[in-house]
N, C-alpha and C positions, 0 to 999 in steps of 0.2 A: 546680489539677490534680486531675482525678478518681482516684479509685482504680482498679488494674488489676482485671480480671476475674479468678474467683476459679478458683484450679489445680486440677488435678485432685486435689491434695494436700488441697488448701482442701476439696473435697467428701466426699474416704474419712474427713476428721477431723470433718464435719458428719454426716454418716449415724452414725460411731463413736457421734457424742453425741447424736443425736436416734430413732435406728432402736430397736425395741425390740431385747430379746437373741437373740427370735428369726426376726428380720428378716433379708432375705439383702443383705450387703454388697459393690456391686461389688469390694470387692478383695480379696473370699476368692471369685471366681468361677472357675469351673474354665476359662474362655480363651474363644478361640474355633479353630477348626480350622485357619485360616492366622496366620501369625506376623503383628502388626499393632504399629507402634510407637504408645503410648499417646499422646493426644490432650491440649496443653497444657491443657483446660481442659476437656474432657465428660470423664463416664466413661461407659467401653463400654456403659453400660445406655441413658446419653442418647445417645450415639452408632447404638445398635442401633433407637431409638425414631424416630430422624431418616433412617436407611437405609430401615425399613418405610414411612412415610408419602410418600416419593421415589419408591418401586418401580414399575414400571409395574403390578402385579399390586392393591396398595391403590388406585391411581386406576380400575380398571375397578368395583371393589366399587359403585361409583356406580350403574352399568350392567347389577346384577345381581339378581336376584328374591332378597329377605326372602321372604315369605308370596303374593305377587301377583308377575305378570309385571310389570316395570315401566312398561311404555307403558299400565297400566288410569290412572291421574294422575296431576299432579306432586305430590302432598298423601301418599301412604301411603309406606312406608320403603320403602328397600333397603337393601343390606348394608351399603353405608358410612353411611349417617344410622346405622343400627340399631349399627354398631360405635361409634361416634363416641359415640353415648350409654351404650353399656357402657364403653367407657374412661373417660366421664366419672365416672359412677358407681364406677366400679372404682378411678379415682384417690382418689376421694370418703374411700372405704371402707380403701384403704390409708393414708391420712392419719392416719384415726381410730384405725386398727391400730394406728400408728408401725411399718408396712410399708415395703419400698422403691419411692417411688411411680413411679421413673424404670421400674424391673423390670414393677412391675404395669402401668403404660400402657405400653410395647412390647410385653408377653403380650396385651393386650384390642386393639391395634393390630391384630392378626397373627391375630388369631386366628378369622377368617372368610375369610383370605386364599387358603384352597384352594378354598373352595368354589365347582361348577359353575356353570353359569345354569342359570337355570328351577329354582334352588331347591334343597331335596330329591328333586324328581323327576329332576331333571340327576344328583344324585349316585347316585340308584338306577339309571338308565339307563344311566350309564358303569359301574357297578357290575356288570350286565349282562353288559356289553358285555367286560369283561375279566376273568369270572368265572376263564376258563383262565389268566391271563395275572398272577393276583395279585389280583384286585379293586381296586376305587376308594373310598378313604376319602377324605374332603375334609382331614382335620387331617395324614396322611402325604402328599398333597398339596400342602399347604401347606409342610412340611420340605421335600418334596425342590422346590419352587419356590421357596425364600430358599436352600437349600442351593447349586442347580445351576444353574435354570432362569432365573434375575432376570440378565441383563448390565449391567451397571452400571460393574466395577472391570477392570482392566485385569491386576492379579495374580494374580486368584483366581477362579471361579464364583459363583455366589452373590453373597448380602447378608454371609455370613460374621457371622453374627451370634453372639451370646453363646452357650455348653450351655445356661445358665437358659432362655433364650428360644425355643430350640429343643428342649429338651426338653419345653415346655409341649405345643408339636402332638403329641407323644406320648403325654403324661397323659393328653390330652384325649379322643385316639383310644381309650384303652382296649383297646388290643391289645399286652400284653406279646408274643405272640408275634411277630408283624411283624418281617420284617428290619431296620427303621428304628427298633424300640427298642432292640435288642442293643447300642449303645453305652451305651445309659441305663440295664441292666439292672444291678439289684445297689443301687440309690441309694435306696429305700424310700420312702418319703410324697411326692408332688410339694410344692414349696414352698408358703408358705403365698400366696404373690404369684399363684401360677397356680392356685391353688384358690381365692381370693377369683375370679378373672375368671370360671371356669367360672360360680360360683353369681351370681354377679351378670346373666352369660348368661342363666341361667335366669329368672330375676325377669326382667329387661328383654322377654324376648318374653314370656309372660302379659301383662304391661302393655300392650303395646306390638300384639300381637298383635291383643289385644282392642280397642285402639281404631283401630286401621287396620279391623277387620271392622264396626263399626259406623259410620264414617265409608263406607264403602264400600256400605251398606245390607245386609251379608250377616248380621248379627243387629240386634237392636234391644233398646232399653234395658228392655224388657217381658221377651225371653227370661232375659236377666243376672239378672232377678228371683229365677230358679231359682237362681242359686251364688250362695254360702254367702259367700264371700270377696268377691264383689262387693257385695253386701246389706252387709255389716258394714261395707265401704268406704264404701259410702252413706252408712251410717248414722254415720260419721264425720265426713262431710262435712257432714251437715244439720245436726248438733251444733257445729260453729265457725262456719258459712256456710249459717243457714235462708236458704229460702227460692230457692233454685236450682233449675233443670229446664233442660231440653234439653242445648242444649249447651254452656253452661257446666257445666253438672252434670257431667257426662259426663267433660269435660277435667278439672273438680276432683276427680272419683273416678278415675281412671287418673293424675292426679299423688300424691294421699293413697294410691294400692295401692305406687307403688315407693316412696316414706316410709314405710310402714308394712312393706314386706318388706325393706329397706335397714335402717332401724331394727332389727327382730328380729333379720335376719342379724349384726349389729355385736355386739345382746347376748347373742346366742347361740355366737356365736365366743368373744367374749371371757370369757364360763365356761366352755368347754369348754379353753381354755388355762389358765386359772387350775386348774380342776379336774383339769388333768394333769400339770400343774406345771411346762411347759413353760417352756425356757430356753434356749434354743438352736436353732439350725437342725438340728445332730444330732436333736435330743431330738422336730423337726418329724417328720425323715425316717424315725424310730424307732416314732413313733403309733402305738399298735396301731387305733385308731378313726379315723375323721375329725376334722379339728379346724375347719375352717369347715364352716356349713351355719344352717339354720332351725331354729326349736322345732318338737319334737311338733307343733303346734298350727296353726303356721303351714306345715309341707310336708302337712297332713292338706286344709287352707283351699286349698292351689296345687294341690294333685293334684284336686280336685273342678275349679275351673276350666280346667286342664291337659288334663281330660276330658270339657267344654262344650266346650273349644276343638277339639278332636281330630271332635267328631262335627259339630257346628255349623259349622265353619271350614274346618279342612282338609279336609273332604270335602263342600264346598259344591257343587253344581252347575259353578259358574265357575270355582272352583279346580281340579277335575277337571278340566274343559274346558281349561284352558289348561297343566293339569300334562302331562295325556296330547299334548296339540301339542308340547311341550319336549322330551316320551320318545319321541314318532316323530321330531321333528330331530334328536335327536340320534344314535338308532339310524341313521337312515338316513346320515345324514354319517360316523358311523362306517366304514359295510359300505363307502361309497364310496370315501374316501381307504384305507382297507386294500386296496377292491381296484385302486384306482387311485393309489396313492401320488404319483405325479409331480406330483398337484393340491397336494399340501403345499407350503408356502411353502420356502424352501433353505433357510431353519436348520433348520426338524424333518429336511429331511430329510438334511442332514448328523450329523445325534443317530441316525439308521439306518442309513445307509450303510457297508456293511460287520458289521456288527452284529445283521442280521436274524433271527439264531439266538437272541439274549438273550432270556431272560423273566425280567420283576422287575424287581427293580434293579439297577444294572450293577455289574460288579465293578467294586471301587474301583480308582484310575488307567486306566481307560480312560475316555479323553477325546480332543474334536476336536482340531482347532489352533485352535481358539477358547473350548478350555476346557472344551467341552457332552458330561456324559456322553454316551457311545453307547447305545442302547436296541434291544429288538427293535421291529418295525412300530408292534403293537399299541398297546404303551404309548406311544413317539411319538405314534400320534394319539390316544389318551386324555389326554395331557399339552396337544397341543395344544387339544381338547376345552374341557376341563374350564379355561382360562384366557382362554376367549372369553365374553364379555357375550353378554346375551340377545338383545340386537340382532342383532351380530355375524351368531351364532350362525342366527338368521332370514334374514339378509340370505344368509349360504352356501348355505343350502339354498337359495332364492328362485333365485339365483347359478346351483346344479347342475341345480336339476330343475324350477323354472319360469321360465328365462331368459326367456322373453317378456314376463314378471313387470317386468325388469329394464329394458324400453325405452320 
């Protein structure tokens, strides 16, 4: 007779003994916003990890621009490959912490979930677009789309997910003022779980950036020559593995860059916790400093390729060319369904109806009979916007203004 699977009891007394002191424990979490009875055997963090990967909003991440539009091949990232490997990483990292790894992969899960298509160009052009109306951040997009926007449950809006998980799209935004921090405000340091995923973010696109742009022919292993942090990575690799070129080279230096800032970041955290004497999740949210991040040495080493990539990449001919197509679809899809609303599918435009005065976010308890906050126009169609794939997103316009396109 096998053993039963282990209770939710069996896990808050395995984190007790395995998490460090200042590791967050699901069962000191501050809840979630609807009343939910706990689950014989996940806790809310695995619970909240299983909601985000279900969502329809994590299945589209497939279908949305990293760095490239994604119909350039099937070989360069998009949001989900590009998530998939910061949570793996981030899991990595919480491991070695003695973090809570269930916390840290839902935070790295969720945490490309708002953003537009077409990139950061999507998120400047809805940004734009409802300058008057509150502007568009992708990570307060991401809240209020597990908050509101996700149908799934039948009791509540939302994914209804944990504060911890939902306070991450707020750290991340870095907009204390924002309506959608004011519940989190007063709680100091974001945890250590959602500041390992941001840095881990970081390192992952540098990597990750740079070999989609070289697979892609938009730099070559000759320009890389110039940064400092790429050279050294080389020169790492020649050292355990003479005698490589092309593209095995290439793959062993973009695998030896994230070991070697995964690496720093680990040893770097873990003095800057030792050196603050850190013991507690209080004593986290207390930091007067940061407590994860890189040495000296190595944000000196990211910030040089950070700023290869920026001139070299993001402003490459083809990048531009297809950033600027994603800013006129989306401009123009905008001006349209605002001036013609009735194109909106009938859930947006039941989130309007009646409600056409709102700017922001709505006040709390106004909802449909399906649950869906009411919104003004604007932000209905930037909600519905900004949760369309780049396809999608092509196809509409194709759809409004070259129907012929269509036959």
């Amino acid at each position: 007779m096998s053993d039963p699977p282990p209770s939710a009891a069996d896990w808050s007394q395995h984190e007790d003994c395995w998490l460090a002191p200042y590791a967050m424990r699901a069962a000191l979490s501050a809840g979630r916003r609807h009343q939910e009875p706990d689950h014989p055997f996940r806790t809310l963090y695995q619970r909240d990890r299983e909601r985000i990967v279900h969502c329809t909003a994590f299945r589209r991440l497939t279908g949305k621009t990293q760095v490239l539009v994604a119909s350039v091949n099937d070989h360069h990232r998009t949001r989900l490959t590009h998530t998939l490997e910061v949570t793996q990483v981030a899991r990595t990292a919480a491991r070695r912490l003695r973090l809570n790894e269930d916390l840290t992969e839902a935070i790295a899960l969720a945490h490309d979930i708002g953003h537009p298509p077409f990139g950061h160009a999507g998120e400047d052009a809805l940004d734009a677009c409802l300058k008057d109306y509150g502007g568009f951040d992708h990570n307060l997009f991401g809240l209020r789309r597990v908050d509101v926007l996700e149908e799934r449950y039948p009791d509540f809006p939302g994914l209804n997910l944990s504060a911890e998980v939902r306070e991450a799209f707020v750290a991340h935004a870095g907009r204390p003022d924002a309506p959608e921090a004011a519940e989190f405000a007063g709680r100091g340091r974001p945890l250590l779980e959602a500041h390992v995923v941001d840095e881990v973010d970081s390192l992952a696109y540098d990597a990750h950036d740079t070999d989609d742009a070289l697979g892609l022919g938009f730099i070559t292993l000759e320009e890389l020559g110039g940064v400092e942090l790429w050279v050294r990575t080389g020169e790492r690799v020649a050292r355990h593995t003479p005698g490589l070129s092309g593209h095995p080279f290439r793959t062993a230096v973009v695998r030896e860059l994230l070991a070697w800032q995964v690496t720093d970041l680990l040893e770097e955290t873990a003095r800057r916790l030792a050196d603050a004497r850190v013991r507690s999740v209080a004593d986290v949210r207390a930091a007067k400093e940061p407590l994860v991040g890189f040495s000296p040495e190595v944000r000196r080493l990211k910030a040089g390729l950070e700023q290869f990539l920026r001139e070299r990449v993001y402003r490459h001919h083809r990048v531009l060319r297809m950033t600027a197509n994603g800013t006129r679809i989306l401009g123009a899809l905008f001006a349209e369904y605002v001036r013609a609303p009735e194109l909106l599918p009938e859930k947006h435009l039941r989130r309007w109806a009646g409600a056409d005065a709102v700017i922001g976010p709505p006040p709390p308890g106004w909802v449909t009979a399906n649950r869906q906050p009411l919104a003004g126009l604007e932000r209905v169609v930037g909600d519905y916007l900004a949760g369309m794939t780049d396809r999608f997103a092509q196809a509409e316009y194709r759809r409004l203004f070259l129907p012929s396109a269509e036959v």
